[in-house]
C-alpha positions as CSV (number, residue, x, y, z in Angstrom):
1,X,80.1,42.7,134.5
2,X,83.8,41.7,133.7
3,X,86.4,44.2,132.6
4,X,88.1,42.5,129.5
5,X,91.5,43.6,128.0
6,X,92.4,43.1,124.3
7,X,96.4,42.2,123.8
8,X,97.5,42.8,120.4
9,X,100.5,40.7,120.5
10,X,99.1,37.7,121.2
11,X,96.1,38.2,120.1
12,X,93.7,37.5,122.9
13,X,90.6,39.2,122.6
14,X,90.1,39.3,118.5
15,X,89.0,37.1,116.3
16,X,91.8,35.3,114.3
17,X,92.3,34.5,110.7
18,X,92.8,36.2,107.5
19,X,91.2,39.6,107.4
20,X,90.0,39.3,110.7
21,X,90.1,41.6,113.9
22,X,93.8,40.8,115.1
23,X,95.4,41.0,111.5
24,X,93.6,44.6,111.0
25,X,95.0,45.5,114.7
26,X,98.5,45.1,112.9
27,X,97.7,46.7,110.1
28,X,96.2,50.3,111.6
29,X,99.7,51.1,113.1
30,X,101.4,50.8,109.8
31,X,98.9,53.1,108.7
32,X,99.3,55.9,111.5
33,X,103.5,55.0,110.5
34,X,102.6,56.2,107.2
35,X,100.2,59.0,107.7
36,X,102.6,60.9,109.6
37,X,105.6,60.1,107.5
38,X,103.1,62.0,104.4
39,X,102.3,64.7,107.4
40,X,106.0,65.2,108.0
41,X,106.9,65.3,104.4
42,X,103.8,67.2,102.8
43,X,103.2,69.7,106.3
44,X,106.4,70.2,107.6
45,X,108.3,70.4,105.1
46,X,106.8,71.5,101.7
47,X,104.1,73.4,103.6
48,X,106.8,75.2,106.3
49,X,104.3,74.3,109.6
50,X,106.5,72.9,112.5
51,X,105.3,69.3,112.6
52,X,107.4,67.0,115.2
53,X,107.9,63.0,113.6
54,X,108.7,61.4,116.7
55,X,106.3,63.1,118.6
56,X,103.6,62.1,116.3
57,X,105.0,58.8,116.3
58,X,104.9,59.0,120.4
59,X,101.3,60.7,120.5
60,X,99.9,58.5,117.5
61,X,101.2,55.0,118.7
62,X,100.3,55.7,122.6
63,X,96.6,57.0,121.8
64,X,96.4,53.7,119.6
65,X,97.9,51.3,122.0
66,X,95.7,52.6,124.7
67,X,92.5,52.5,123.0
68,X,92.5,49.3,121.6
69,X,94.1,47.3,124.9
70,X,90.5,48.8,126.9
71,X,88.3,48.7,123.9
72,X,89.1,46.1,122.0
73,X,87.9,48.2,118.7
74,X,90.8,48.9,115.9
75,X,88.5,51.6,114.2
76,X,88.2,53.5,117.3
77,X,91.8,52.8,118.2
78,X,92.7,53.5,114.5
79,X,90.5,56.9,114.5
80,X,92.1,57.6,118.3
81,X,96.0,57.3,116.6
82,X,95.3,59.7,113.7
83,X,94.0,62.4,116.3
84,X,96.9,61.5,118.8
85,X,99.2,61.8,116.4
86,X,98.0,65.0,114.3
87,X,97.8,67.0,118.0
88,X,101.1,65.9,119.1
89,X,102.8,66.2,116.2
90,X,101.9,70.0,115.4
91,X,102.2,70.9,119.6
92,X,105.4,69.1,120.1
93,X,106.8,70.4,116.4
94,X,105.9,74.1,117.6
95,X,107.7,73.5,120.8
96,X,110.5,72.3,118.9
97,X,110.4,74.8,116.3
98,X,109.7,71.8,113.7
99,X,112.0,69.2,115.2
C-alpha cells in the first residue's frame, strides 16, 4: 500500500477542471476566511464572547492544510477547518481576553 499526499498548489492529487476537486480545495479556505470574519463580528463583538481572529485564522487554516495534504478530501478538510478554527478562536480569544 502506497501513502499518497495531495498538494493543493499544484494540484497533484485532485481531479482538475471546472467544479472539480482542486477548484473546491481553493474555494473551502475562503469559506473558513469568511466564517470566522461573521464569528469575529457576530460573537465577539455584538455578542461580547472573547473570540481571537488570528487565532482562528491560525487554528482554521492549519487543521485545513493538514487534513487535506494526508487525505486528500476537501469535505473532511473543510469540516476539520470550521472545528479548528471555532476551538482556537474562542481558547486563544479567552487567553487574550478577546484579542
Amino acid at each position: 500500500m502506497m501513502f499518497h499526499t495531495c498538494n493543493i498548489m499544484t494540484c497533484h492529487g485532485f481531479t482538475t477542471g471546472i467544479l472539480a476537486g482542486c477548484s473546491f480545495a481553493w474555494i473551502a479556505p475562503v469559506m473558513i476566511f469568511f466564517l470566522v470574519a461573521f464569528a469575529r463580528k457576530y460573537i465577539g463583538e455584538e455578542g461580547g464572547i472573547p473570540f481571537s481572529f488570528i487565532g482562528a485564522i491560525i487554528g482554521g487554516m492549519g487543521a485545513y492544510l493538514l487534513i487535506i495534504t494526508f487525505t486528500c478530501s476537501y469535505k473532511f478538510a473543510l469540516i476539520a477547518g470550521i472545528i479548528g478554527a471555532g476551538l482556537a478562536g474562542f481558547f486563544i480569544g479567552n487567553m487574550t481576553e478577546g484579542g
